[in-house]
C-alpha positions as CSV (number, residue, x, y, z in Angstrom):
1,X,-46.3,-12.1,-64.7
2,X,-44.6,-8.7,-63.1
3,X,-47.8,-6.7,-65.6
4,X,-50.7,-9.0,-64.7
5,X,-49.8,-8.4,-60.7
6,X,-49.7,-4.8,-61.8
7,X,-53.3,-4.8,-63.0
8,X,-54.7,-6.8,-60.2
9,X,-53.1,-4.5,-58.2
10,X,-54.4,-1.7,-60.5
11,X,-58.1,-2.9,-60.2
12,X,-57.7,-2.8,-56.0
13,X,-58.8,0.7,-55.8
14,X,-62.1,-0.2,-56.9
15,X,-62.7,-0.8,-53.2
16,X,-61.2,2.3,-52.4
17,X,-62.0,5.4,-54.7
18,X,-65.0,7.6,-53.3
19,X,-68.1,5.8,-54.3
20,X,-66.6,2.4,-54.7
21,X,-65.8,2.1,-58.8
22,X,-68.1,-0.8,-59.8
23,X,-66.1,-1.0,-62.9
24,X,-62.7,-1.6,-61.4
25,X,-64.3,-4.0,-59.0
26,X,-65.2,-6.5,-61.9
27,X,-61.9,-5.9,-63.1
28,X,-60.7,-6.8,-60.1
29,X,-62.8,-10.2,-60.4
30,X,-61.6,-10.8,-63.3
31,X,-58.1,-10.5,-62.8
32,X,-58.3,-12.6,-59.9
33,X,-59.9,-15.5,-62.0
34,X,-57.2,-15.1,-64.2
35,X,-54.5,-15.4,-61.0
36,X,-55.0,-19.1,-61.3
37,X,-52.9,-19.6,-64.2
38,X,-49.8,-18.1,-62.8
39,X,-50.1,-17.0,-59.5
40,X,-49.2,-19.8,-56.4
41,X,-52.3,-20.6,-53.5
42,X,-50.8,-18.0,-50.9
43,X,-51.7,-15.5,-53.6
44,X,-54.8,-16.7,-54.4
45,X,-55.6,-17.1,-50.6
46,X,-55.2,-13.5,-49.6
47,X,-57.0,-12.3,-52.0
48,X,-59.9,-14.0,-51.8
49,X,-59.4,-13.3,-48.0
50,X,-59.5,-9.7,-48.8
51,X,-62.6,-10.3,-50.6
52,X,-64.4,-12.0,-47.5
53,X,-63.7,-8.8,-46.0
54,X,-65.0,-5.9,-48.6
55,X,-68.2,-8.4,-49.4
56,X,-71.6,-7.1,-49.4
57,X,-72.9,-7.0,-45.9
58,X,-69.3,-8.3,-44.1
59,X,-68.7,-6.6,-40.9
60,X,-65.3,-5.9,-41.1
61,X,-63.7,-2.7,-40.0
62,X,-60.8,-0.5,-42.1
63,X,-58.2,-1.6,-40.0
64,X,-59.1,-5.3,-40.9
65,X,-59.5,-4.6,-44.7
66,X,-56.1,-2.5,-44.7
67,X,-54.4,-5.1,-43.2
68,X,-55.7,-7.8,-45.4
69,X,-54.3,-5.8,-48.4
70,X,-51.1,-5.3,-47.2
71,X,-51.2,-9.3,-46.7
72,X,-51.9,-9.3,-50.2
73,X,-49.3,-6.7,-52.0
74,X,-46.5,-8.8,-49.6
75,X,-47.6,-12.2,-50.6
76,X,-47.6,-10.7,-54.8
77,X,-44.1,-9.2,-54.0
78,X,-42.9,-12.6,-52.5
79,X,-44.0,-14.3,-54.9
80,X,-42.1,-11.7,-57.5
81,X,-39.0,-11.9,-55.4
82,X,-39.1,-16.0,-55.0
83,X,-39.3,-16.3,-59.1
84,X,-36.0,-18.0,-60.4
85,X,-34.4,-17.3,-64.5
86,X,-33.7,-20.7,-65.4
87,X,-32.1,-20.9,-68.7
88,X,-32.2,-24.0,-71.1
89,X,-30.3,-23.5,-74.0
90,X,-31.4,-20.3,-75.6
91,X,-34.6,-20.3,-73.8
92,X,-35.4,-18.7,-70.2
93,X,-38.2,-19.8,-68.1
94,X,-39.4,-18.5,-64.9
């Protein structure tokens, strides 16, 4: 879970680098798509809410985007922080 919040986050900085890495942006896509299988809504939510924001012909400013981001990185590290060891047996779960 911890690695494929790592790579999301990783793949963020196609919105950022000088020239806007088109590359990293479809990573980003993809890891997003991939968020459903582990990640809860409020995850899901901001991101796509960060999306709205960096979208082709949106009209929001830095200060918006930065924000929604940080919205983002706190929900992932809530979500981290929320996740529980339960142990059956031999066998952990999270």
């Amino acid at each position: 879970m911890e690695e494929s919040y790592k790579e999301l986050l990783r793949t963020l900085r196609g919105f950022y680098v000088t020239g806007h890495d088109a590359q990293l942006k479809s990573e980003f896509l993809h890891q997003l798509s991939l968020c459903w299988l582990y990640a809860p809504d409020e995850v899901i939510k901001k991101a796509y809410h960060f999306l709205s924001l960096v979208h082709t012909g949106a009209t929001s400013n830095d200060h918006e985007k930065e924000l929604a981001v940080g919205d983002l990185v706190s929900e992932i590290r809530n979500d981290l922080i929320s996740r529980k060891i339960v142990k059956i047996g031999n066998v952990q779960f999270y």
